[in-house]
N, C-alpha and C positions, 0 to 999 in steps of 0.2 A: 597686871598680867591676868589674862581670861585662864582659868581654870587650875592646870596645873603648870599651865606656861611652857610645855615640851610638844613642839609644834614637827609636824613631819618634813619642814624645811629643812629641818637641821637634819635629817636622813636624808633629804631630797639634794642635801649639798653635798654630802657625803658618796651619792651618786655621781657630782656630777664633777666632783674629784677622779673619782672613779673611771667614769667615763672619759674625762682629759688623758687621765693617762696610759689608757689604753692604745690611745691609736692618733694623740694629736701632740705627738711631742717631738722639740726640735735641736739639733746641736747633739753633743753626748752627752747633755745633763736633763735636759727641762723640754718644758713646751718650747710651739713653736715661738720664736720672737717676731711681733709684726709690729710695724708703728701703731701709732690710733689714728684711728679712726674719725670721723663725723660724719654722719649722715648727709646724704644731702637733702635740701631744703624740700618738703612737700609740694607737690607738684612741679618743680623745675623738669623742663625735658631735658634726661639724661641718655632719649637712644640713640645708639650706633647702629644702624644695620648693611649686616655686610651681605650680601647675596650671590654667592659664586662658588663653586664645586671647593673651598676650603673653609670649615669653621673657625671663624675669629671673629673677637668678641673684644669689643675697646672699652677700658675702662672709664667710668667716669670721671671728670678732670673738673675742676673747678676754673681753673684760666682758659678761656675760650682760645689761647693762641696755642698751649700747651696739647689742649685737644685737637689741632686743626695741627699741628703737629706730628702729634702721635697717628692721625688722621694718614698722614704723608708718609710718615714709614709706613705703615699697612698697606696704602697702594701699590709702594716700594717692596714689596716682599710678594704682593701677591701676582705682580707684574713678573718677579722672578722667577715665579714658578710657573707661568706661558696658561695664566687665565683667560680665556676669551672676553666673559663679560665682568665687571666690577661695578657695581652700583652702592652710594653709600649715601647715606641720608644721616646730617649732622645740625647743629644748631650754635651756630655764637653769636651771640648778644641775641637780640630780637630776631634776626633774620635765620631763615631754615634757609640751609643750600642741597645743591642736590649734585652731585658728581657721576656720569657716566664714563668708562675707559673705556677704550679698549684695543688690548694688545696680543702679541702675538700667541697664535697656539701652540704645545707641542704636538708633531706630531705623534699619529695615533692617539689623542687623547680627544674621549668625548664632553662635550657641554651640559651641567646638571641642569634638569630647570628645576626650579625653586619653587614657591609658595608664593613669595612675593614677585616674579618675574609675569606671573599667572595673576596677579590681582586677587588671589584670594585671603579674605581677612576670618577665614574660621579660626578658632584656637581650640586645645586639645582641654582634654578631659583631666585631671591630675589626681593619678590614684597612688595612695599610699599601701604598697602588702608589707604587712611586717615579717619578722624572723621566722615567725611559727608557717607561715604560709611557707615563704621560700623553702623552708628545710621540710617541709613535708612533703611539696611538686617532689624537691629533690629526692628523697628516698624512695617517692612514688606508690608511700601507704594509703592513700586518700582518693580514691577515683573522683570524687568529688572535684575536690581543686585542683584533680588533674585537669578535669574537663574544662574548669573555671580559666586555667591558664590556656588553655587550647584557645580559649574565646578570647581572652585577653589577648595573646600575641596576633589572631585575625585585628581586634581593633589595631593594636600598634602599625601591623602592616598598611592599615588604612589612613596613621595618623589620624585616628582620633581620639586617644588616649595618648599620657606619656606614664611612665611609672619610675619616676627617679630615686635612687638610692639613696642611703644617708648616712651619715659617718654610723649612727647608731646599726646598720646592718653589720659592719665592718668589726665594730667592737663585740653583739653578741653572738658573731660567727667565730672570736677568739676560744668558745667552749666546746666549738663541735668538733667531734673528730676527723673531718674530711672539712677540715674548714676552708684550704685556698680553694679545694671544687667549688666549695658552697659558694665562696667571693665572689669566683669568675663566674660562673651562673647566675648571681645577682648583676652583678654588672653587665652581663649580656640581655640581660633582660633589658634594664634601664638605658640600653642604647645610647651611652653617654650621658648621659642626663643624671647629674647629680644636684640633688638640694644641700645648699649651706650647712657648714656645721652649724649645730644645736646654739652654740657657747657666738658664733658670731650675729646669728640670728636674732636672739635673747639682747646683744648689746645693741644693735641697729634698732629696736624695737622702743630699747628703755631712753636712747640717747635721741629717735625722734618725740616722745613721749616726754622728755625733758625739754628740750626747745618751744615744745607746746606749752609746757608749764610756764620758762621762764617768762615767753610770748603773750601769756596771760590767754590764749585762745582757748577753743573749746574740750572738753578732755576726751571727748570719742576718740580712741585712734583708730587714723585715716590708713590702712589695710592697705600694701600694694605689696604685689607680687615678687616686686623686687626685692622684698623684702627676705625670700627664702629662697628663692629661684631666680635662672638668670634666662631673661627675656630667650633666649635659643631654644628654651624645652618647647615651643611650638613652630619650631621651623620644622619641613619636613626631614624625615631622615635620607640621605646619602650616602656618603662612603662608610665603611665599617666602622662604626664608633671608634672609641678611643679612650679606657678607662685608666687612672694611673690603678695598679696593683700593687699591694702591699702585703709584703708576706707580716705573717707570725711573727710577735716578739715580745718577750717576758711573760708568756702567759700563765704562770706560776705567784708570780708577783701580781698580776691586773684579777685572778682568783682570791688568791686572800683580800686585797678592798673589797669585790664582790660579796665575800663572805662574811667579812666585816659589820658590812653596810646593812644584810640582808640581817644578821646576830641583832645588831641595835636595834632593827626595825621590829624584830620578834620580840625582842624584851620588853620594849613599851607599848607593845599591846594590850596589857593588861590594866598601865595606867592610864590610856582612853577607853577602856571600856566600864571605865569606874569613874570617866569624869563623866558633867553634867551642861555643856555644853551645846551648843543650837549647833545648826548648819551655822548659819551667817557668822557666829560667835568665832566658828573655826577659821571661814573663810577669812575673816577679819587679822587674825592670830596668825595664820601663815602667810597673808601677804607682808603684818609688820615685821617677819623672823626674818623673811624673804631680803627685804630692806636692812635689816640687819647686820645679815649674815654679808651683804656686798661690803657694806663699809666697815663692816669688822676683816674681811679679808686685805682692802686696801689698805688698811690702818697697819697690820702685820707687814704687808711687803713694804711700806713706806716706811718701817719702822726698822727693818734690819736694811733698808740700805741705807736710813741713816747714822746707823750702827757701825756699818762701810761692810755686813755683808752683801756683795754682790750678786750672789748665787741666787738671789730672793727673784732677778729680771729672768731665771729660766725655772727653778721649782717651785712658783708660786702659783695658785689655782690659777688659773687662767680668766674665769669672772672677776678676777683680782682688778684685771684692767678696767673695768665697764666704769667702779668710781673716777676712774683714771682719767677717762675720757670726758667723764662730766667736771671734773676738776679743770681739765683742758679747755672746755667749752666757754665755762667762766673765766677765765684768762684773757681770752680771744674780747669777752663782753665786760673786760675788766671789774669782774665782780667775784675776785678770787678771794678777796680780802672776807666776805659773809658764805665762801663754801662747805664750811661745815653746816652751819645753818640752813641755807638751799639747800642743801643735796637732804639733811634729815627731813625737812617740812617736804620736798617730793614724796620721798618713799613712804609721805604718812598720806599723798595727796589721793583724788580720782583719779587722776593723770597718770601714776606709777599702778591702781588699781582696776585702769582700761589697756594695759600692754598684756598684747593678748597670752606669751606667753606666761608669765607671770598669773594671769585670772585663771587661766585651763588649770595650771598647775596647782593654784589654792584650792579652785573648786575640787579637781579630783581627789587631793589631797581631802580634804574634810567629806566627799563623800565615802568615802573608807572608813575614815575614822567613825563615820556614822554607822557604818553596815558595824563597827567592830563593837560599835555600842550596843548594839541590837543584837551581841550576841554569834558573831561569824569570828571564824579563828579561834576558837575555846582550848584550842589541843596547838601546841607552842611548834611539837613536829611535823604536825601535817600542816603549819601555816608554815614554816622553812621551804617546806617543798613546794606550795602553791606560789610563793612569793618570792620566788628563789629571782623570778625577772622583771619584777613589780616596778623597781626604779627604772629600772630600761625603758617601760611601757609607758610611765609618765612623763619620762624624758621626750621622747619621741612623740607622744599624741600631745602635747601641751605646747611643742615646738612646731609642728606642722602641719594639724587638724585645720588650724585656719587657714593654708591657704591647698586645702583639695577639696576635691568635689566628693572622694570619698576614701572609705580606708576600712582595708581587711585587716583585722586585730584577733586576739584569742577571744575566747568567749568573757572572761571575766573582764576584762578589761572594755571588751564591745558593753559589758553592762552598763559599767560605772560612768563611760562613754556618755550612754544613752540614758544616763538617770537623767529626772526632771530639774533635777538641781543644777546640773552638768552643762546641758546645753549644747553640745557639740553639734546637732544642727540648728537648734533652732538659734541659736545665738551664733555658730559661727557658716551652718552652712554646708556643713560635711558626713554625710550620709557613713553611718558605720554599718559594717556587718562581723559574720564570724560564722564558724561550722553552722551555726546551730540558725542562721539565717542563711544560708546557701540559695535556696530559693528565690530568695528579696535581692541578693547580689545580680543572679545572671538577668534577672527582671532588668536590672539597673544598667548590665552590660548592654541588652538588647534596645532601650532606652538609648543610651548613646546612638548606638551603631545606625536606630532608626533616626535619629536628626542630623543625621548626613547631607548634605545642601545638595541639588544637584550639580551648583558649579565645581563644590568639592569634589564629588567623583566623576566629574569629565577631567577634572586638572590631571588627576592622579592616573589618566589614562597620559597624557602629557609627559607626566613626570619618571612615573614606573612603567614599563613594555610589559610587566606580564596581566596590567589592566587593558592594554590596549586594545586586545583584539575580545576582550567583554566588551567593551563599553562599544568597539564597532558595532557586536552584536545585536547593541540596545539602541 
């Protein structure tokens, strides 16, 4: 064990406890129940695309009959509702088919045109604003990020940005006092567009990350979108979104874990700032807790329900499953019989130390602990109060930094972001800012809006009338 062996994983899970239960729980006891999961295989084409005035969205299916199926209700339903056009582009076995309808209209009902009916292949911009932002537009202290949101809603109007929300907005809107306001103003912002929860993200990551292991292939992992988002955040917008809203509930209870989580993280401040400890040494240290702390949770739920309590399939962390899944995987490749063994030599491998959430989350994790060595945090109250969202922050930039182009965060967190150690662009790509870079942001806004194609904005006279009589102009 590297130093003193108390790794901020073990706070980091204590979050992310935390965070489950906040706002991702199912039935009247527990989380949600869903089957597991496996990813599907790197590169297989898995799109559906549906193009006609109703979002829907197929999921992926592993039997080509099952999908050509579900295929067939969806034409069936969207024929119900008196679509004019339906275009849907699918894939079984080796051959891509292409399906054109088309049935009757209701009256008085107009035709969307789409993106894809237009041949255009631009894709949007994907910007992350965290909690701090929204609730500041929202009270409307900041002229600043007023103006920044002003510019932002021109690009979305253009579609060339999406700003999708995340369960993490959801959860630390549970502390504001006007908090459904705050919700429905996030969600009107992100125009329907939400990214994956955190906790399904993280398993889709570690379970293609493990097929690569068992595969014996290369350990980069291979980054695709679908990984956090679902292929719709670049279709243009249409009819009024559609967000589910979830009021308030137990926020008395999801406060004290907060306070809990936020207590142990102050107490052992003072035992990393007396250890002796490199970067790498920490990084090293929190991906094996990281590892740990997974098969130490499935070993607990698999252990009271073979005890015959039951309760363990709904109040059990929810990362509970992710071993679950990898247990699952070697069943399928009948190599159930050495999963203890596999699954520990993963979580010690490159494989499980190239899943990006897991690397963002070590690295920022040991750049903190670095700043705490050097003397930041000395006074135990005013680190409560700095740190009071610290696990929220890493939760969210460790889960989603890789796949945006950028991301408005607080200032400290924009630091640790933008340490040299950290990487968030240069390793994953994703341009950070914060107040105190406000300048560098609208730069960046202005940046989009000028690589506007011009097929892009002739479509968008097409698609939207109140372009139309600009672009006649032009």
């Amino acid at each position: 064990m590297v130093g003193d062996g108390r790794s901020l994983a073990r706070y980091g899970d204590s979050a992310r406890r935390f965070i489950c239960q906040l706002g991702h729980k199912g039935g009247s006891k527990g989380k949600t129940r869903r089957a597991t999961r496996i990813a599907p295989p790197v590169g297989e084409n898995t799109d559906s695309l549906v193009s006609c005035d109703l979002g829907l969205r197929i999921p992926w299916l592993r039997s080509g009959r099952r999908k050509l199926a579900t295929l067939q209700q969806a034409i069936e339903r969207i024929q119900h509702s008196g679509v004019v056009l339906f275009f849907a582009k699918f894939k079984v076995g080796n051959s891509t088919n292409m399906a054109l309808h088309r049935t009757s209209v209701s009256q008085g009902r107009s035709v969307r045109v789409t993106k894809q009916m237009l041949g255009i292949q631009t894709r949007k911009s994907i910007l992350y604003l965290d909690h701090n932002f929204f609730s500041s537009v929202y009270r409307g202290k900041d002229a600043r990020l007023i103006a920044a949101m002003e510019r932002i809603t021109e690009l979305l109007d253009l579609q060339l940005v999406a700003v999708p929300y995340s369960s993490t907005h959801e959860a630390e809107a549970e502390f504001y006092t006007q908090r459904d306001h705050l919700v429905k103003f996030i969600q009107r912002v992100a125009r329907g567009h939400q990214f994956k929860p955190y906790y399904r993200v993280e398993e889709t990551q570690i379970l293609k990350a493990f097929q690569a292991y068992l595969s014996n292939t290369p350990a980069s992992y291979i980054k695709e979108e679908r990984d956090a988002l679902s292929s719709s955040v670049h279709n243009w917008d249409g009819d009024p979104p559609f967000s589910v809203f979830r009021s308030a509930s137990g926020v008395e209870r999801k406060r004290r874990f907060k306070e809990q989580a936020v207590e142990g993280l102050v107490n052992t401040l003072s035992n990393w700032a007396a250890s002796k400890n490199t970067f790498d040494q920490d990084v090293e240290l929190e991906l094996r807790d990281a590892g740990r702390i997974l098969m130490t949770q499935y070993a607990k739920k698999t252990g009271r329900l073979w005890a015959g309590d039951f309760s363990a399939v709904v109040d059990s962390p929810i990362s509970a499953s992710v071993v679950e899944a990898m247990v699952y995987v070697l069943s399928v490749k009948n190599m159930e019989v050495d999963a203890a063994r596999i699954i520990a030599a993963f979580f010690q491998s490159k494989h499980f130390a190239e899943v990006p959430s897991q690397q963002l989350t070590a690295r920022l994790f040991s750049a903190f602990k670095k700043r705490v060595r050097e003397g930041a945090y000395p006074n135990s109250k005013t680190a409560r109060e700095k740190l009071s969202g610290f696990l929220f922050d890493v939760r969210h930039a460790a889960t989603y930094v890789p796949y945006c182009a950028a991301l408005f965060t607080d200032r400290f967190m924009a630091d640790l972001l933008n340490d040299k150690n950290v990487g968030a662009e240069g390793i994953f790509g994703c341009k950070v800012f914060s107040v105190s870079k406000t300048e560098a942001f609208f730069r960046w806004l202005e940046d989009v809006r000028s690589r506007m194609t011009a097929d892009h904005a002739d479509g968008l006279g097409w698609a939207y009338s109140e372009y139309r009589s600009e672009n006649a102009k032009n």
